[in-house]
N, C-alpha and C positions, 0 to 999 in steps of 0.2 A: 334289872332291865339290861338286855345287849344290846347295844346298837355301833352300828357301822357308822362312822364321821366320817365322810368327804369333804376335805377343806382345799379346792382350787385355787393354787395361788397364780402371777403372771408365768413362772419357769417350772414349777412343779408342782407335782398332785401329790397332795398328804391322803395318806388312809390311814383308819385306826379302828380298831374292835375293842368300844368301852365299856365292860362287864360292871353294873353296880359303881361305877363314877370310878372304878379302877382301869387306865387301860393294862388290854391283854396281848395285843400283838399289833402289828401294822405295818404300812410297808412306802415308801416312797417312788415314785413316779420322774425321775429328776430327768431336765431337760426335757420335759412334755409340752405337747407339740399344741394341746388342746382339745385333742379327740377324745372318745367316753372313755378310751383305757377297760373296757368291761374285762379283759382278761385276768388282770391284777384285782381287778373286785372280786372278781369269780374265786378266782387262788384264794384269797385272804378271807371270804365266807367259806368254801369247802374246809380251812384250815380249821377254825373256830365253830364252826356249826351255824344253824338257821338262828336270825338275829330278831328283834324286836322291830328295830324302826331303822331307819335310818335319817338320818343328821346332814346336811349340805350347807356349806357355808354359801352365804348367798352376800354378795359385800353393798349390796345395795337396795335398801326393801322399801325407802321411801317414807313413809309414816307408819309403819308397821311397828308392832309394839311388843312381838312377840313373836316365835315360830309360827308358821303356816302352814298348813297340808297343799303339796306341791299337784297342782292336777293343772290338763294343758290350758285351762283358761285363768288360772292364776302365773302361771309360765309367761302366756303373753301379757297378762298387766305386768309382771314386773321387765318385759323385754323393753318396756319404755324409757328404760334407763340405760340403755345401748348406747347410744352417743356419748354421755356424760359419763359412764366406766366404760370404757371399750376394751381394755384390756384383760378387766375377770368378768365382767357380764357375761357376754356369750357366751366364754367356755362354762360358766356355772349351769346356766339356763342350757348350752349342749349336751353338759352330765344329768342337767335334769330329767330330761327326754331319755335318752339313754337308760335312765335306774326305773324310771315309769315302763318299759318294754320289757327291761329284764329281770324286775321284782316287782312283779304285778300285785301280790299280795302283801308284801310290807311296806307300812305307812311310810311315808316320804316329805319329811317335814325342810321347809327352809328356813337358815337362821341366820338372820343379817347384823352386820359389820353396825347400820344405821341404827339398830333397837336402842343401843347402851345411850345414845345422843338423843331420842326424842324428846328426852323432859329440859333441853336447853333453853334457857331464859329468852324472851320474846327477843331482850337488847341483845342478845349472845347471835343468838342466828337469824337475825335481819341483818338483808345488804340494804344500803342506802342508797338505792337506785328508786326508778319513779312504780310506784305502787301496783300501777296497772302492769308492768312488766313480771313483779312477782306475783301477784295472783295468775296472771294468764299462765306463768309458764314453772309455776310452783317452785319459784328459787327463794332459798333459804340456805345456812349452814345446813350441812345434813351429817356431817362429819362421819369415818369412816375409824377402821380396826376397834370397834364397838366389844368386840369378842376375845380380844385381846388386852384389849382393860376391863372385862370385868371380871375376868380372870385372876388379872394383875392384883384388882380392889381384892378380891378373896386369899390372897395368898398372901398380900399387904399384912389382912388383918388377922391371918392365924399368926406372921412371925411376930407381929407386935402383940401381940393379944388382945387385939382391940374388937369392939364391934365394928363389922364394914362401913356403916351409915353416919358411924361418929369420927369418921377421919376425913384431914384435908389433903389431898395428895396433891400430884405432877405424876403423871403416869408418859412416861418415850415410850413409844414403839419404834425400835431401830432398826429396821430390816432391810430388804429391799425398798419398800415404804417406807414411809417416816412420817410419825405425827405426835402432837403433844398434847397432852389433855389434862385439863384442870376436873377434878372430881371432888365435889362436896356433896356429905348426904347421901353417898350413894349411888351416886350418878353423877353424869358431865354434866359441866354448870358452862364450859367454854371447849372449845376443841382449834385445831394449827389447821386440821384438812376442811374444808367446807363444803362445795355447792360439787364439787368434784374432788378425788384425789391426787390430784396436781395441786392442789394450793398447802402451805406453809414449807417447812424447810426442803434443803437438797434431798434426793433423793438418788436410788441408783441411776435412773435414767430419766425422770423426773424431774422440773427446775423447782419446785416451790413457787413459795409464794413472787409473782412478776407484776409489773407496771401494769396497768390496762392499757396506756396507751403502748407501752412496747408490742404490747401484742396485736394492738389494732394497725403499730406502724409494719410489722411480720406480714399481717393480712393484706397491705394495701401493696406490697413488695414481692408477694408468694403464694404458688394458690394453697388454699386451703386445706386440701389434703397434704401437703407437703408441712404445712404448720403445727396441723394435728399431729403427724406422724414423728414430727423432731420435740414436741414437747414430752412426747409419752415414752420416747424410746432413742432418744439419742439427747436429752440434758442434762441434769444434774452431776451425779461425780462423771460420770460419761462422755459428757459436754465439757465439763470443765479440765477433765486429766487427758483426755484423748484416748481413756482405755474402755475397756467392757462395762465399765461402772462398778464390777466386784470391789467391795471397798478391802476384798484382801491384795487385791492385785494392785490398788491403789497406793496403798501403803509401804506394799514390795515396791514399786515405784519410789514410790515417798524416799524409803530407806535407802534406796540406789543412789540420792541426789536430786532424780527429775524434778524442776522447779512448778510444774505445771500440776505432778500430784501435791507438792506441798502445799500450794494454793488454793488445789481443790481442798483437800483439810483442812485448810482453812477456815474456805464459806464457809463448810458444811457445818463445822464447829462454832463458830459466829453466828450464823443462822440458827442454829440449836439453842445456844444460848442466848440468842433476843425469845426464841418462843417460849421458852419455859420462864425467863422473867416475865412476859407476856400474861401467862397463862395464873403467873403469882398475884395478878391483879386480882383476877377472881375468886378468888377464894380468903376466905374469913383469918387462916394462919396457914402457916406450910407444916403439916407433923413429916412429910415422906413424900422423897424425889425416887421413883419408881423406874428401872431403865428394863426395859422385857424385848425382845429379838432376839434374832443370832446375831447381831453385832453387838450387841449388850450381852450377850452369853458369852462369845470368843475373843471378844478384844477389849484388854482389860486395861490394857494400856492407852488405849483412845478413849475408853470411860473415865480415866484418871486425867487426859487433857478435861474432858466437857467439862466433870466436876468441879479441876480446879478452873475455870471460869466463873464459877456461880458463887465462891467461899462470900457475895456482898448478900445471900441469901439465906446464908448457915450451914450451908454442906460442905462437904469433905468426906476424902474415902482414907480408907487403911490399904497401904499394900500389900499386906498378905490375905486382910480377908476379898480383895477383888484376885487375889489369886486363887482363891477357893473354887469351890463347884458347888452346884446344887440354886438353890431358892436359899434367900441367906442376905442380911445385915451385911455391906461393906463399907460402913460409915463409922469412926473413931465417937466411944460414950462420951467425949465432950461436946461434938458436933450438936449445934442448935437444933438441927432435924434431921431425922435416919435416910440413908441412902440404899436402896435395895437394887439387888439383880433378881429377877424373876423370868424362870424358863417359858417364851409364849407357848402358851398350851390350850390355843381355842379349840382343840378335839375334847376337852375337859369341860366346857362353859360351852359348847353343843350338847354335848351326852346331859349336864346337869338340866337345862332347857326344856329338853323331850324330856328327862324324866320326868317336870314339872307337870310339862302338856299331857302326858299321857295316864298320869296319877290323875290331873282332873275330869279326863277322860270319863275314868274310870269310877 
């Protein structure tokens, strides 16, 4: 099977042509504005040939349990998640529309961030607010980058050689987002992101996890679009260093002296390190602390700060093999449990998805 992945993130459009769970070509979108981009689709199908299906990351699907054939009135039930993702909702749900006009005849499936987290224990994704509030307005954990740990889980368990379902991990997602996930069995058992992707650690522009009442004291102080608009896009390294939130420019900072990036690496690494002790609560033993992003791909030297925060856990890295590349062990064979770096690769765990859907299809 070929098919086309569309993965929308908040700053770029990934594209990829996955031939048989191999990708073939692809192309990136960087500094995208939001728009359907159909020109770069068009190029990257005329290059590869006519495709099977196509794949859309969709980071928000709610109780969905699996990809979904994308047609306009499943479009609008999931636009109901507008407010609470405002960042990738609309632009997904924009390229939906978009790929429905200009590839009338190949299926058009959505694959959400939320699938990998539906089997969350009742205790795991219940808030403790009053009942009638989460029935009426269906708040639960829902936790997010779903696509990028189950990824993480399959790549876990070819380097170890293990079955997927009989490992206990910690899976980071380090990227622009940022989130930590407890996986037992197979599946998320706890997740750092919740009812939104603003909750647990720093993020590029993102605060993590906040006070409620700091935020109800924000709303009583600033209207509400002004609240919304500084949590989602002006806190986390952002807010805290006074830069872009690039944590490479933060770091260049960092290495200048600036006292304000240092600090910002600071939270960010302190805050990292409560959620993944966090996240060690639930689960039965720790076999693999999993870090997957581009900041867990190119900066090997702030993985070597996180780690050594956690040595009260059994981790530890080697310095040459976090020098390394690839998908790869950088945990010393004494270390109580293995440390991996894994390249996020949710055009991999879409393409696997459809193939599933469309085998039963059939």
């Amino acid at each position: 099977m070929r098919a086309l992945v569309v993965n929308p993130g908040s700053t770029s459009l990934k594209l990829s042509i996955v031939d048989d769970g191999v990708p073939v070509d692809g192309a990136v979108v960087a500094d995208w504005d939001g728009g359907p981009e159909l020109p770069a689709i068009a190029e990257l199908v005329f290059r590869n040939g006519r495709v099977d299906a196509v794949g859309l990351r969709v980071v928000h699907g709610g109780d969905r349990t699996g990809p979904t054939p994308l047609d306009e009135n499943e479009i609008a039930a999931l636009s109901r998640f507008e407010p609470t993702v405002p960042v990738h909702q609309p632009r997904a749900l924009g390229l939906a529309r978009a790929l429905l006009r200009a590839m009338p005849g190949v299926p058009l499936f959505g694959c959400y961030d939320t699938t990998f987290h539906t089997r969350l224990p009742d205790h795991a994704a219940t808030y403790p607010i009053p009942a009638a509030w989460r029935h009426r307005f269906d708040i639960r954990r829902y936790g997010f980058h779903g696509l990028s740990c189950a990824n993480a889980l399959r790549r876990t368990a070819d380097l170890l050689g293990r079955a997927a379902d009989s490992l206990s991990l910690i899976c980071c997602h380090l990227g622009g987002g940022v989130s930590v996930t407890a996986i037992q069995d197979g599946h998320s058992v706890d997740t750092s992101m919740g009812f939104t992707p603003l909750d647990g650690a720093p993020m590029t522009t993102r605060p993590g996890s906040l006070d409620p009442g700091l935020v109800l004291h924000l709303l009583r102080e600033l209207p509400l679009a002004e609240v919304e608009s500084g949590l989602n896009h002006r806190s986390g390294l952002a807010g805290l260093s006074g830069t872009s939130g690039d944590l490479r420019e933060v770091l260049a900072r960092r290495a200048g002296g600036f006292a304000e990036a240092e600090r910002a690496v600071q939270v960010y690494l302190h805050r990292l390190c409560r959620e993944i002790a966090a996240a060690r609560v639930s689960l039965r033993c720790l076999d693999a602390l999993v870090l997957t992003g581009g900041v867990a791909e190119h900066q090997p030297g702030l993985c070597a700060e996180l780690v050594g925060g956690l040595a009260f856990l059994g981790l530890a890295t080697d310095p040459a093999a976090l020098r390394g590349s690839g998908d790869r062990v950088v945990s010393p064979d004494w270390a109580t449990s293995r440390v991996l770096v894994v390249r996020a690769a949710e055009e991999l765990e879409i393409a696997r998805e459809l193939g599933t859907v469309l085998t039963a299809v059939h």
